[in-house]
FIDOVEX-517683 format. One line per 8 residues: number of its first residue (from 1); their letters; for each residue x, y, z of N, C-alpha, C. Coordinates in nm, 3 decimals. Example, Ala and Ser with C-alpha at 12.3 -4.5 7.8 and 13.67 -1.06 7.14 Angstrom:
<atoms>
1 = AS = 1.319,-0.569,0.780,1.230,-0.450,0.780,1.320,-0.330,0.780 | 1.285,-0.225,0.708,1.367,-0.106,0.714,1.290,0.003,0.787;
</atoms>
This chain:
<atoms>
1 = XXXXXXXX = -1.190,1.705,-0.149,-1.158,1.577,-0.211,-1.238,1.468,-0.141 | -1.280,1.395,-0.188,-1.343,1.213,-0.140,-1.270,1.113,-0.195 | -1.237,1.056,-0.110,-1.162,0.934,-0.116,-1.255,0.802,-0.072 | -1.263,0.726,-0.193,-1.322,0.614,-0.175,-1.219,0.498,-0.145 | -1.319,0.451,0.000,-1.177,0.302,0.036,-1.247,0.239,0.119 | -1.188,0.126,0.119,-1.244,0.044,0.194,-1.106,0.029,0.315 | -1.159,0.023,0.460,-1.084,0.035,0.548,-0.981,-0.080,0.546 | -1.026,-0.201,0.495,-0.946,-0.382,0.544,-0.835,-0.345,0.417;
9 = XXXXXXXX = -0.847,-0.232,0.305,-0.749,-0.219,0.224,-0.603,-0.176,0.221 | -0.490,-0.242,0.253,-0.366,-0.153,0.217,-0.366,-0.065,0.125 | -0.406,-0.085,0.031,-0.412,0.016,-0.111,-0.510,0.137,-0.076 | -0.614,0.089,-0.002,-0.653,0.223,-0.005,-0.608,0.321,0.095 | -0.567,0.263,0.253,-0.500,0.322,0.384,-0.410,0.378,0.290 | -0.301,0.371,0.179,-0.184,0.380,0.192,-0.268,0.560,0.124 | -0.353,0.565,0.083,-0.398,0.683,0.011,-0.462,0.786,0.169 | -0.505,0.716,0.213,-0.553,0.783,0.347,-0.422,0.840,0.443;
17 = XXXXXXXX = -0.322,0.768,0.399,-0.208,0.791,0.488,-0.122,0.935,0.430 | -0.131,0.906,0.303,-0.061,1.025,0.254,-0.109,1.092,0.279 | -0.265,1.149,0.278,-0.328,1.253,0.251,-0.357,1.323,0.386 | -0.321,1.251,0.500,-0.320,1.320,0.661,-0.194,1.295,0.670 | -0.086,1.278,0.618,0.084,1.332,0.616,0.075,1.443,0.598 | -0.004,1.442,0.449,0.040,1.634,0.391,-0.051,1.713,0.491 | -0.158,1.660,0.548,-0.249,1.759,0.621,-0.368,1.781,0.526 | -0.406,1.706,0.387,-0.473,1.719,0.313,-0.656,1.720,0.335;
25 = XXXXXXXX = -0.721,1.781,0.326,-0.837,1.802,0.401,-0.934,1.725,0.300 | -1.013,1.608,0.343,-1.095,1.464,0.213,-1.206,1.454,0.302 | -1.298,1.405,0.237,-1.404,1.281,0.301,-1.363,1.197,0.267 | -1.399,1.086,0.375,-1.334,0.953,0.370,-1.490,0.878,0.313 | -1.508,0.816,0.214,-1.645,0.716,0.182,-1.620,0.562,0.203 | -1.616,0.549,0.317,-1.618,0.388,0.329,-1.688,0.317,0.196 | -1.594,0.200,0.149,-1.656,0.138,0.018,-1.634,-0.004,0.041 | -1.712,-0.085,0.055,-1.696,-0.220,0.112,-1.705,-0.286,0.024;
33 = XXXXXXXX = -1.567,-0.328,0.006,-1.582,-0.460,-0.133,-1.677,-0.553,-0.079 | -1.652,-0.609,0.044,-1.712,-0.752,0.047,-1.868,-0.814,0.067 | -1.956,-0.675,-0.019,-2.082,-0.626,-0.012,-2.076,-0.609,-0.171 | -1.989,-0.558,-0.226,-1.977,-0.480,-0.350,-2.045,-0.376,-0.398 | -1.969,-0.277,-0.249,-1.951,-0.136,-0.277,-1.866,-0.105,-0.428 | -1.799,-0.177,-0.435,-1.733,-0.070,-0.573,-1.781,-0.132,-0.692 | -1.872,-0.228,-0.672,-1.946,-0.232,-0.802,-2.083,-0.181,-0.861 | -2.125,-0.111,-0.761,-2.274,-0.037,-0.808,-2.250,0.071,-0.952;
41 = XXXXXXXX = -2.373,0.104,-0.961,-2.372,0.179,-1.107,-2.308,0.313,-1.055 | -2.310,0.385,-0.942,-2.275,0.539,-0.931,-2.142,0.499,-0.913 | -2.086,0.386,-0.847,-1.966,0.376,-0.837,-1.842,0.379,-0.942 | -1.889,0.260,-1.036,-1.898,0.267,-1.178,-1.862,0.340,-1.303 | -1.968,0.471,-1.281,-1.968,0.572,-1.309,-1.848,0.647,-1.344 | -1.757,0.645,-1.224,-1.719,0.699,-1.136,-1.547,0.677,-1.173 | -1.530,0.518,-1.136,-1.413,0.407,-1.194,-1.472,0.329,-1.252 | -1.468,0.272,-1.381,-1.512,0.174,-1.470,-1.477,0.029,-1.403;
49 = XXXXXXXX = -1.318,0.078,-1.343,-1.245,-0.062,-1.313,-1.327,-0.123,-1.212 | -1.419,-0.052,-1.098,-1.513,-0.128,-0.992,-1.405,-0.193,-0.918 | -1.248,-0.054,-0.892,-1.180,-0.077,-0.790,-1.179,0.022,-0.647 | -1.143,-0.003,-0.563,-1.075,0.107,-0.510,-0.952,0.086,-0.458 | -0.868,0.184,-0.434,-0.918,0.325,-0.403,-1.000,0.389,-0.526 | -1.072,0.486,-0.491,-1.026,0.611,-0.577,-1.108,0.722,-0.543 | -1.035,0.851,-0.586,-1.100,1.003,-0.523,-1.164,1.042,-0.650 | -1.208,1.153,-0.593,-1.246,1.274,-0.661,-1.194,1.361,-0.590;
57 = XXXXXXXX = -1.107,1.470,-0.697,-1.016,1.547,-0.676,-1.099,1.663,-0.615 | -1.065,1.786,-0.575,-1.112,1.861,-0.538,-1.196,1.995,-0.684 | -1.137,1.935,-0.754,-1.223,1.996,-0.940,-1.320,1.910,-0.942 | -1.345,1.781,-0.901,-1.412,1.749,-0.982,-1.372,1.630,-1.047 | -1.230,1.599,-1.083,-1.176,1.520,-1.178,-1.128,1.341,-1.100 | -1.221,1.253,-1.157,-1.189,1.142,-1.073,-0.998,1.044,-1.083 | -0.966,0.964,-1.005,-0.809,0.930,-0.991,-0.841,0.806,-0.933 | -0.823,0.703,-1.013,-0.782,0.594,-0.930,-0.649,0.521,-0.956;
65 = XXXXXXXX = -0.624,0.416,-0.892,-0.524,0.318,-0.858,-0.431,0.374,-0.767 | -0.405,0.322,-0.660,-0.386,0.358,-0.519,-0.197,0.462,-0.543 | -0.116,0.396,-0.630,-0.021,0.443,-0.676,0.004,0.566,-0.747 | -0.104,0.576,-0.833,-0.097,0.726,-0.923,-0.184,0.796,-0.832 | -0.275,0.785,-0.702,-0.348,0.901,-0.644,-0.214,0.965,-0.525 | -0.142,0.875,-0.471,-0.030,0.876,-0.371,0.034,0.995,-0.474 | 0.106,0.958,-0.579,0.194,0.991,-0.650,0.137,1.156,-0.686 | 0.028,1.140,-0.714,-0.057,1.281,-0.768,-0.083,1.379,-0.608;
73 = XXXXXXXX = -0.127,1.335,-0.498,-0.130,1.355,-0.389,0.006,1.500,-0.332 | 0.106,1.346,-0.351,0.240,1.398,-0.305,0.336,1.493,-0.373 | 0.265,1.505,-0.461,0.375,1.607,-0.600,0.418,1.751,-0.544 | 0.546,1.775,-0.542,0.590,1.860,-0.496,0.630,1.854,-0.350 | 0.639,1.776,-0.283,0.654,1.700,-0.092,0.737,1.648,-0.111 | 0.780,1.639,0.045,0.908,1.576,0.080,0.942,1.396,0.016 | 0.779,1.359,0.028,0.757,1.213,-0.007,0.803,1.240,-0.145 | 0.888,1.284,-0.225,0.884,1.291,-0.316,1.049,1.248,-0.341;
81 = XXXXXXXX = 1.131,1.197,-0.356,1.282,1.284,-0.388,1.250,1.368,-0.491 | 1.383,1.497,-0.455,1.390,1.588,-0.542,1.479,1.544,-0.631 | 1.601,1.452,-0.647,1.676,1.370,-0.672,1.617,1.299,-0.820 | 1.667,1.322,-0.912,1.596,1.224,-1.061,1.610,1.118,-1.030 | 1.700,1.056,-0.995,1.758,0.923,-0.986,1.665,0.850,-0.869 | 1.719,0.917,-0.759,1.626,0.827,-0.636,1.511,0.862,-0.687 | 1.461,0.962,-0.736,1.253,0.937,-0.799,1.220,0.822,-0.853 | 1.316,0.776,-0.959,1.355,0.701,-1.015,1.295,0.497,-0.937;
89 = XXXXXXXX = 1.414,0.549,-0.857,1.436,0.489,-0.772,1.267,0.428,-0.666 | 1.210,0.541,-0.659,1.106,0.517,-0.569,1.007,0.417,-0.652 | 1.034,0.512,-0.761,0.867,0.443,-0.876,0.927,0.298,-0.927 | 1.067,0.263,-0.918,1.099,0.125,-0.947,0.985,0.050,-0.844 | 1.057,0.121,-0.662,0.970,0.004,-0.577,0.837,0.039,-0.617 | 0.754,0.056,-0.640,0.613,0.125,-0.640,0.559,0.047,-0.740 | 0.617,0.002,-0.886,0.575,-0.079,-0.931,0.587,-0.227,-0.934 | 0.758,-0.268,-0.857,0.708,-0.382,-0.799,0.624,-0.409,-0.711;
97 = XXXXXXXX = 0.586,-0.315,-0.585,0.520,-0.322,-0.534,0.383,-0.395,-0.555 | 0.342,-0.360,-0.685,0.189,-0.338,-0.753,0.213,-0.546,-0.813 | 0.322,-0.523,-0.871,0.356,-0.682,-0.933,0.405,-0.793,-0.894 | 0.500,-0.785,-0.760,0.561,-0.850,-0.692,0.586,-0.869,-0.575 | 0.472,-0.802,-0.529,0.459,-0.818,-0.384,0.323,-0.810,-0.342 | 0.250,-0.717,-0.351,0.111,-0.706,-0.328,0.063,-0.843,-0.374 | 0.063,-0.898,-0.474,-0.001,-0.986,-0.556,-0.006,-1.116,-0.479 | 0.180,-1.159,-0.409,0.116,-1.267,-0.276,0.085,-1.237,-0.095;
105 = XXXXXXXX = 0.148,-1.130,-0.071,0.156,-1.077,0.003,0.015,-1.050,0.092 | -0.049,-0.999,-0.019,-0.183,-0.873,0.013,-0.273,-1.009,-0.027 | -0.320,-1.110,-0.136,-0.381,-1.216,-0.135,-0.392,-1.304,-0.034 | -0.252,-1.345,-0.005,-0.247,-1.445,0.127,-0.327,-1.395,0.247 | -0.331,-1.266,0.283,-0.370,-1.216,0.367,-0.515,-1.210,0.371 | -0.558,-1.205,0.241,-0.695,-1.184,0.198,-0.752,-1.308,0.208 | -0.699,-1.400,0.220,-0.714,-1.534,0.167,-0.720,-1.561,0.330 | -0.666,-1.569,0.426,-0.641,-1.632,0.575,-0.747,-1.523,0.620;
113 = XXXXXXXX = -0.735,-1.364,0.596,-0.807,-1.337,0.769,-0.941,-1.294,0.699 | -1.001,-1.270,0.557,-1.105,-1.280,0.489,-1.209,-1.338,0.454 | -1.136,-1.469,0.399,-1.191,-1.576,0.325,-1.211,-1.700,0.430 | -1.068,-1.671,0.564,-1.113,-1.767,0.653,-1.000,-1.908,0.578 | -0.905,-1.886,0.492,-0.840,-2.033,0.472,-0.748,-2.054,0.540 | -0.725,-2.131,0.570,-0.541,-2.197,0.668,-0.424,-2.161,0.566 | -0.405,-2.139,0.678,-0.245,-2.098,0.611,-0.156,-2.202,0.535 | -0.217,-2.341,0.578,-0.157,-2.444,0.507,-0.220,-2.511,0.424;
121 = XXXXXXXX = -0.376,-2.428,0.364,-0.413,-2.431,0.213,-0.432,-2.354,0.127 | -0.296,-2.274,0.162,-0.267,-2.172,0.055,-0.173,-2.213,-0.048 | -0.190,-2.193,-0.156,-0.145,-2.173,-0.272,0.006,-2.184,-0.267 | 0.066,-2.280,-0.255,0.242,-2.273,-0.247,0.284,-2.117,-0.296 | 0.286,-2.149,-0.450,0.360,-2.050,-0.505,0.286,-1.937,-0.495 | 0.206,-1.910,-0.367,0.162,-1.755,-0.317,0.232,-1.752,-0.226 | 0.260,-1.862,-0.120,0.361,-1.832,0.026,0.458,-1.816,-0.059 | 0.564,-1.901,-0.116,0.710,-1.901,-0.180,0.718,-1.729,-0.215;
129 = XXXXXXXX = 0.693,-1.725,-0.348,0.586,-1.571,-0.372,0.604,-1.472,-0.285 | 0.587,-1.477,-0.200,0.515,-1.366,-0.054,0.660,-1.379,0.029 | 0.696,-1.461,0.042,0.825,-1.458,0.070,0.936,-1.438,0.037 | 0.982,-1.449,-0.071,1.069,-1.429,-0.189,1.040,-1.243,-0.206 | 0.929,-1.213,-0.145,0.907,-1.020,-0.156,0.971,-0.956,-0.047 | 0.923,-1.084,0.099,0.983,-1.022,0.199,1.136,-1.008,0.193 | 1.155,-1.132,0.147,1.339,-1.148,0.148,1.407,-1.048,0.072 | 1.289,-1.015,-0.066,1.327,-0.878,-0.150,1.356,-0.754,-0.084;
137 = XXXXXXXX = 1.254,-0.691,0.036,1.275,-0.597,0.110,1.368,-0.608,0.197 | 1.391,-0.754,0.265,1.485,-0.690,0.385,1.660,-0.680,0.307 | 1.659,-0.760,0.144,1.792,-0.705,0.094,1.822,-0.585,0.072 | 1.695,-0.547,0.009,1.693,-0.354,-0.015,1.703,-0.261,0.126 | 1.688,-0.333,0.214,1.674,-0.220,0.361,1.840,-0.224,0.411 | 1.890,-0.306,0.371,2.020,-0.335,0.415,2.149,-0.230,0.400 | 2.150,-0.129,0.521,2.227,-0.028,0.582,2.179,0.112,0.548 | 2.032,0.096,0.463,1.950,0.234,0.492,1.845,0.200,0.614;
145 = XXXXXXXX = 1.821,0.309,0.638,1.670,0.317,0.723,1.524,0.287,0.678 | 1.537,0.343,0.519,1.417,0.385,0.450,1.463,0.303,0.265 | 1.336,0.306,0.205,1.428,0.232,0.116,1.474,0.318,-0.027 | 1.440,0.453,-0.025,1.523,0.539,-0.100,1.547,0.651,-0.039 | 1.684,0.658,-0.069,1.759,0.798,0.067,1.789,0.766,0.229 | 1.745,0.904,0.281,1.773,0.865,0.408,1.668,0.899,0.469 | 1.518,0.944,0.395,1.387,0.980,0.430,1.325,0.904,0.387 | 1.181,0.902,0.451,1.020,0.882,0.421,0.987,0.897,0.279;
153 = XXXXXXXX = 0.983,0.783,0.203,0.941,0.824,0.022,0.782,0.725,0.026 | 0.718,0.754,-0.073,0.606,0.727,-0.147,0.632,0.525,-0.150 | 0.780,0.546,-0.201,0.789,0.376,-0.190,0.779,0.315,-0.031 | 0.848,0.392,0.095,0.802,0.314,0.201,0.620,0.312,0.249 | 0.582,0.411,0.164,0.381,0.383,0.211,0.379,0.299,0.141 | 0.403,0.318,0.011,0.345,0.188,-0.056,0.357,0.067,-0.046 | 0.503,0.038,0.028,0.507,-0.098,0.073,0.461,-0.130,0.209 | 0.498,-0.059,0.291,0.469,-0.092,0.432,0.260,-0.130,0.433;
161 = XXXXXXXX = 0.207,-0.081,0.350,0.027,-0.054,0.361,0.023,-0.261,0.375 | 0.070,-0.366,0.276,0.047,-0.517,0.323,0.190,-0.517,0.382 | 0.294,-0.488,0.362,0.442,-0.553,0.467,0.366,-0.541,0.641 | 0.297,-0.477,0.685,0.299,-0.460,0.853,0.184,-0.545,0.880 | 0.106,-0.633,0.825,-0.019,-0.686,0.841,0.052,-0.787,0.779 | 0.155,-0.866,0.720,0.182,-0.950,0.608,0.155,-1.095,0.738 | 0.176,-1.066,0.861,0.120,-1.207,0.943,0.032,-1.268,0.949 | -0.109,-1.160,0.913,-0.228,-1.175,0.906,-0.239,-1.342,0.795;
169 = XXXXXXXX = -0.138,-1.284,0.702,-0.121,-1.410,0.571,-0.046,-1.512,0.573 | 0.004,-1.526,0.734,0.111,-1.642,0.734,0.257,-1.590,0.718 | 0.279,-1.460,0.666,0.470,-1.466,0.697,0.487,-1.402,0.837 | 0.544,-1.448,0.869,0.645,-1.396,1.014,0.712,-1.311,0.948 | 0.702,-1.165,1.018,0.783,-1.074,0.972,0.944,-1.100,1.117 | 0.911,-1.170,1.203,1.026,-1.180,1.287,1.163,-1.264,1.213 | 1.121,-1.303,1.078,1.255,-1.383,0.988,1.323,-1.303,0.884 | 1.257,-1.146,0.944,1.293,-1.048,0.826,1.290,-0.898,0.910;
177 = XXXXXXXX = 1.410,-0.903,1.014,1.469,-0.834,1.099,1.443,-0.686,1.034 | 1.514,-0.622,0.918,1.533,-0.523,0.830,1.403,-0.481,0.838 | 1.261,-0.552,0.818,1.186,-0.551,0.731,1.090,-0.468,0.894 | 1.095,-0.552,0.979,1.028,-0.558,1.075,1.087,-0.416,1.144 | 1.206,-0.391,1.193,1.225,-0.233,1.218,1.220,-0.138,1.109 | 1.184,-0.150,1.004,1.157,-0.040,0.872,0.986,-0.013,0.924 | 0.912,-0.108,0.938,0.753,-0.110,0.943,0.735,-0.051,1.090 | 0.837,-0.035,1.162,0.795,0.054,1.298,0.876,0.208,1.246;
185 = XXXXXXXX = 0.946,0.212,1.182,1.015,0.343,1.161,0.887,0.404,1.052 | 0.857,0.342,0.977,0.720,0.379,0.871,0.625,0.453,0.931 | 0.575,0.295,1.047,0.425,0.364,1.078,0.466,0.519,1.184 | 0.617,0.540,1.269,0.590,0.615,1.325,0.624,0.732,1.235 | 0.684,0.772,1.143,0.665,0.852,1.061,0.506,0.863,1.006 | 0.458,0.832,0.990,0.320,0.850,0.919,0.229,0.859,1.016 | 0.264,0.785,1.177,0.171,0.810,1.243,0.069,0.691,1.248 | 0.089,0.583,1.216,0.016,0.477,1.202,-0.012,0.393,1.337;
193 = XX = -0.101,0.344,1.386,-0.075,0.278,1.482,-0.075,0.186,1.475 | 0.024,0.084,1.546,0.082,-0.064,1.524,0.020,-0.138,1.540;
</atoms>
């Protein structure tokens, strides 16, 4: 398998992360947006969207968007519930994830340690936004460990990949207690270093 990503990406780590959970054996192709690696013609080719992540499977057959390669990745694993309901459950967070959190969360961040802007000429309703996600997670963490079941699911990679860097963008994760011991229980499950 090859996995195209760019390293400064949550979306794409969160694909790198699964895939040395399972023990999954990839090339890693560094793809540097901020060059526009993922917009050349072979790239292209490849994903139309001129995003990454995305692999090529071990057939042959290309996969992008960081959510359906995780999801395709993990099929049949523990990251999985076996549970309809909590599955359920996971792919709820997974697509807010994609809509309601990434969107100020993962920007702001992009925006301060990227682009180089102050934190206090950002976009209100991206901080409000970005915060209003964190406050979302630390209600959902409230008297689990993890945020479906009592294990490691697909929804804690997918959130934790911008929640553990979310300072980089201006939130203090220290005003979101829940949030902040979930992102050390994450990375040491996965093995991440802090």
């Amino acid at each position: 398998m090859k996995i195209y990503g760019d390293s400064i990406s949550g979306n794409c780590l969160k694909v790198k992360w699964v895939a040395d959970s399972l023990g999954l054996s990839y090339d890693w192709i560094e793809t540097d947006i901020m060059v526009g690696g993922s917009r050349t013609a072979q790239f292209l080719a490849m994903n139309p969207a001129g995003q990454v992540p995305a692999v090529i499977l071990d057939d042959g057959r290309p996969l992008a968007q960081s959510n359906a390669i995780i999801l395709h990745l993990a099929e049949g694993s523990a990251l999985i519930p076996e549970d309809a309901y909590e599955r359920a459950r996971m792919l709820e967070w997974m697509f807010w994830e994609q809509y309601s959190h990434e969107p100020y969360v993962a920007v702001a961040r992009f925006q301060v340690r990227y682009q180089g802007k102050p934190v206090a000429d950002l976009e209100p309703r991206i901080v409000e936004r970005g915060k209003a996600a964190l406050q979302r997670l630390e209600d959902g963490l409230a008297g689990r460990p993890f945020l479906v079941g009592d294990s490691l699911s697909l929804a804690d990679v997918a959130l934790v990949a911008y929640t553990r860097v979310a300072g980089e963008g201006g939130f203090e994760l220290e005003a979101y207690p829940r949030v902040e011991a979930w992102v050390g229980r994450v990375e040491l499950a996965l093995k991440i270093a802090a």
